[in-house]
N, C-alpha and C positions, 0 to 999 in steps of 0.2 A: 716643568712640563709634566705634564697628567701623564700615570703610568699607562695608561690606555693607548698614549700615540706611536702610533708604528709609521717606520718607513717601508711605502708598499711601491711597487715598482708596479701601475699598473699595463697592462698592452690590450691591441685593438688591429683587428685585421680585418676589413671591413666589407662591406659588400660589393665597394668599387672596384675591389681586388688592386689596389695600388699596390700594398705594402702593408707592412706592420712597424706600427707609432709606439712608441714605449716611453712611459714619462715617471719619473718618482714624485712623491706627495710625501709629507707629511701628517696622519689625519689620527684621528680619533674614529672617524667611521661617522661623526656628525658634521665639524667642522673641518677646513680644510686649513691647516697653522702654515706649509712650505709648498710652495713648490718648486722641484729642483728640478734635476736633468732630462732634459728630453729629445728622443734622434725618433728619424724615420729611415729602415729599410725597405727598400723599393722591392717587391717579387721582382724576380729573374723569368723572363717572359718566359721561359719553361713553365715554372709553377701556373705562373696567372694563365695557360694556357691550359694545363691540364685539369687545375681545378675548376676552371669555365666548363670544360670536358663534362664534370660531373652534375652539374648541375641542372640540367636534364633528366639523368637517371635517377636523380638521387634521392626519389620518391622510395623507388624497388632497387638500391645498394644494403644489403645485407650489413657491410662492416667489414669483409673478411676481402673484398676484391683488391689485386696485386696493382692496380691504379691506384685506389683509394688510398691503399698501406704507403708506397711511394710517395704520395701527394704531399698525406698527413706528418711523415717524417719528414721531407723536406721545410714543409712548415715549422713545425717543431724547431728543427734545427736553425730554420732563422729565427725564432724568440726564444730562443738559445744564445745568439751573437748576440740580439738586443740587450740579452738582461746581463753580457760580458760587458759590452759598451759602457750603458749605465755603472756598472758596478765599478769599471774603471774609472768611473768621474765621479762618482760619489763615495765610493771607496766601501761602503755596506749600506743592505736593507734589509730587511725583515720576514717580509715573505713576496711573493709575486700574484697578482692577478689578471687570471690568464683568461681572457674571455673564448679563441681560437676563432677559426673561419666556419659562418653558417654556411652550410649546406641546404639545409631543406629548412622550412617553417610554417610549420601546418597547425595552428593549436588549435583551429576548430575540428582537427583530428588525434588533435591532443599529443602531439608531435612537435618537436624543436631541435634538430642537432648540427651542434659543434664539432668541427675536428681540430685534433691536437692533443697531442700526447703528454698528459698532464706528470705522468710520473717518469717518461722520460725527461720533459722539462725540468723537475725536481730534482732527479741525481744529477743532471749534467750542472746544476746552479750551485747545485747544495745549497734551494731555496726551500720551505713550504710553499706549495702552488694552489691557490685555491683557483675551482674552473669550475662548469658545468651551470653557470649561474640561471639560467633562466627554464630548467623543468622542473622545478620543484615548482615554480609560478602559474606550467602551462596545467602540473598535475592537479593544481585547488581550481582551477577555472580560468585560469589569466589569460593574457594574451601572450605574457613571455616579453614582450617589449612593447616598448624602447623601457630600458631601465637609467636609461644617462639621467631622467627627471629628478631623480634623488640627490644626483651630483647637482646642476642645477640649480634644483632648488637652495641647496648649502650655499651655493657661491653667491647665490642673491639673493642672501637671507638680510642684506643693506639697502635693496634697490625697489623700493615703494612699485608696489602692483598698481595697474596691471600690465606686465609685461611678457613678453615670449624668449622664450630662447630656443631657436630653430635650425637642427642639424640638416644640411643638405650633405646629405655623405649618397652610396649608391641608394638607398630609400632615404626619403625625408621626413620628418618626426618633429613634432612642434611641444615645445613644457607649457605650458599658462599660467602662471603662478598671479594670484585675482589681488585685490586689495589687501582681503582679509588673509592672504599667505595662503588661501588653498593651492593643491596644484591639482590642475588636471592636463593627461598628457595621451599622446598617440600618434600613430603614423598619418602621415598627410597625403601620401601617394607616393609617387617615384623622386627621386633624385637626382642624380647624375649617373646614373647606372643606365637607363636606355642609351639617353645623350653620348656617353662614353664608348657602348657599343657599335652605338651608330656611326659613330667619329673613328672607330677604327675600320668598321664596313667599308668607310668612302673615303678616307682619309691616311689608314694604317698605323695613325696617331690613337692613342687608345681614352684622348680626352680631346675637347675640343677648347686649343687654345686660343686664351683670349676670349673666348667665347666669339673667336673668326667667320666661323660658320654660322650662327645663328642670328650674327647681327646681316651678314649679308643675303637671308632670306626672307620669304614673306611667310607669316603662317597661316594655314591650310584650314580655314573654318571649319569647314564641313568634317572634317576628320578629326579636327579638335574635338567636336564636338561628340563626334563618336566613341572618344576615347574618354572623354568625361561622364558618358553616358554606364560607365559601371557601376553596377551596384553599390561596390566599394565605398565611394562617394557620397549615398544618401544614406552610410554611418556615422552616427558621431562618434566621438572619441570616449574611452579609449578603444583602441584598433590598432591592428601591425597589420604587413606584408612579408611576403616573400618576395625574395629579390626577383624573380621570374614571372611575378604575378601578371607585369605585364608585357611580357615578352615579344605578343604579339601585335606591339604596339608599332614593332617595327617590317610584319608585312603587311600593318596597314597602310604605312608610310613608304612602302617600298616604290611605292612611284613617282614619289618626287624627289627632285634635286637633291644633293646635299645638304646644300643651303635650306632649304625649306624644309628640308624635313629636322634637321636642326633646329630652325626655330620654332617649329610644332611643339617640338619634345620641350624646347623652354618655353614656350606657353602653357604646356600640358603642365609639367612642373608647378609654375608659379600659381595656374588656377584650381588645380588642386590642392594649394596651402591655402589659396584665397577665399576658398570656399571650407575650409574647415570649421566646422560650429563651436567656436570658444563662446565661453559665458558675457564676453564684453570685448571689445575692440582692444587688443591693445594698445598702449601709448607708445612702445619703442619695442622692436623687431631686435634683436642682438644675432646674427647667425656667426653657425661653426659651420666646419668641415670644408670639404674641397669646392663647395659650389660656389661660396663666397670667393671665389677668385675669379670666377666668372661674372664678367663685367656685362654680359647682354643679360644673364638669369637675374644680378643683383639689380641691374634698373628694372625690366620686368616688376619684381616685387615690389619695387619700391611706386611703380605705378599702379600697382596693383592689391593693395594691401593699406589699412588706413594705420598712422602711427610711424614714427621714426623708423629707416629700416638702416643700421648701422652694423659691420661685424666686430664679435666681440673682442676684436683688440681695446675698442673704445675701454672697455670693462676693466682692461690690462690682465685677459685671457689671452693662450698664446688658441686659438682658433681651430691651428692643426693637429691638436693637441687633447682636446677636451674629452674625447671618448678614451682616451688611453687614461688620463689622468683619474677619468671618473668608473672603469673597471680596478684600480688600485683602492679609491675609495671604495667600491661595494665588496672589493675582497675583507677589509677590513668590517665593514657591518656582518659579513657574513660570518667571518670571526667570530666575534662578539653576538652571534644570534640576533641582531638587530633586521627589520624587515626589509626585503628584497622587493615585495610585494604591496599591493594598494589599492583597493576599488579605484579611486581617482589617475591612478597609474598605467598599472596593468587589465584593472578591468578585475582585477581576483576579490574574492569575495570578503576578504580580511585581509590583517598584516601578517605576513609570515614570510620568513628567512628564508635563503636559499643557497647553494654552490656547495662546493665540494670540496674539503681538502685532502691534494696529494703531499705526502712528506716521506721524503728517501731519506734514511738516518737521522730522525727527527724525532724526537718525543713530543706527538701533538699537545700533551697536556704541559709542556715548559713556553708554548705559544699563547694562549690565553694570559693574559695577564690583570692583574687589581689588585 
């Protein structure tokens, strides 16, 4: 085994506010050789409630408010038990990569922050934690995300282009890796983060299972249509959002049914990946994340989108898994100074590294290895 392979315990707290995924890998930071153990802790409807709380303010939150401080240590503290979990099934890893929970994402403000307490994280593991992965990106120009393309791209460095690999997590994010192994990647619009809020509005359920609601409504053309009419949209990629960019998509929607207005938000979804400008159609669709489990979003796509549309279990990817797996790999390129960064990516104007490491009783220079 190459001195270079670390086992990296990556996690991922996402913007659907479920939980935090934690998965170990074994990688080099190019290829991925293992993949071991992986849990999901669910937020305790405290947290996913108070951190909804901030996400509003969290334009003008300073860093120092007695909400914020409470939030970010609770969080903590659960990718805290995750990386106990793991380390009791795998028994050691190497270091951790901690992506934490976005708050705000503004890079045309040149703005991006995480919370989570990276060097608490570190003394409570007695891991090295690298974190902070995406302002070095927003600082050269970038958009700051999606950076899962890099992970990605590795895993289907077997699987003849052109293909997509498509995270519906609370924003959705499409890779394109072309014939010739380009990748170009970006946000596609929302995900399951309206959908999900809406389902708890009308529902108390904070997802909409089954996709129950959205198969027994009709969608709302005219408002579709309104909400397809954002600028957003006649970007092409690369491009991110913030999770709240379209927040108010749901008092546009506030006058219909549950049911309809659920299957707005999955029409709005699916036509905002459907119209994403890739360089060529793909042949086969692979999706991750939560939305693949929605059985009205996944036909949608699949009527709506030219190319096989299958989730990447086909792959022999665990699906719920991918983003955690693939912040364990960038912790390891960031290690190693390998790029974070991509015009085709991020939209940044070069390749350049990024994240942070924290180490509580570590000698960062006994981590590097060759």
């Amino acid at each position: 085994m190459s001195s270079f392979v670390y086992r990296s315990i990556g996690m991922m707290s996402g913007t659907s506010l479920d939980g935090v995924d934690a998965a170990l890998i074994e990688t080099d930071g190019v290829e991925v050789l293992r993949r071991g153990h992986a849990l999901s802790l669910p937020y305790p409807a405290s947290l996913r409630r108070d951190i909804y709380a901030l996400f509003d303010r969290a334009a003008a939150l300073q860093g120092d408010e007695p909400d914020l401080l409470a939030a970010e240590q609770a969080l903590t503290d659960l990718h805290v038990e995750a990386v106990r979990q793991i380390l009791a099934e795998e028994g050691a890893a190497d270091l951790v990569g901690f992506h934490g929970q976005t708050l705000y994402h503004a890079p045309e403000l040149g703005r991006t922050w995480q919370i989570g307490d990276a060097t608490s994280l570190s003394r409570q593991t007695g891991l090295p934690v690298i974190h902070d992965f995406r302002r070095d990106d927003v600082a050269h120009g970038g958009e700051g995300a999606p950076l899962a393309p890099w992970y990605h791209a590795a895993c289907l460095a077997q699987e003849a282009g052109p293909v997509a690999i498509l995270n519906i997590g609370g924003v959705a994010n499409v890779t394109f890796v072309g014939r010739d192994g380009a990748v170009l990647a970006g946000d596609t619009g929302p995900g399951n983060a309206l959908l999900d809020d809406w389902a708890l509005r009308h529902t108390g359920i904070a997802y909409d299972r089954d996709g129950a609601l959205a198969r027994e409504g009709t969608v709302d053309a005219a408002r579709l249509r309104a909400l397809l009419s954002h600028p957003f949209f006649d970007r092409p990629p690369p491009k991110s959002l913030d999770r709240q960019a379209f927040a108010t998509a749901l008092d546009v929607l506030a006058p219909l049914s549950a049911q309809d207005g659920a299957a707005t938000l999955v029409a709005f979804t699916v036509q905002a990946i459907a119209r994403t400008a890739l360089p060529e159609p793909p042949r086969a669709w692979f999706v991750c994340g939560g939305g693949r489990h929605n059985p009205a979003l996944m036909q949608a796509l699949a009527q709506a989108v030219p190319g096989e549309v299958s989730p990447v279990e086909v792959l022999g990817w665990n699906g719920d898994m991918v983003e955690a797996e693939c912040f364990g790999f960038l912790a390891v390129r960031s290690l190693r100074g390998l790029p974070l960064s991509a015009p085709g990516i991020t939209g940044a104007p070069g390749f350049f590294t990024g994240g942070r490491l924290s180490c509580v009783g570590i000698r960062p220079e006994l981590l590097v290895r060759g």
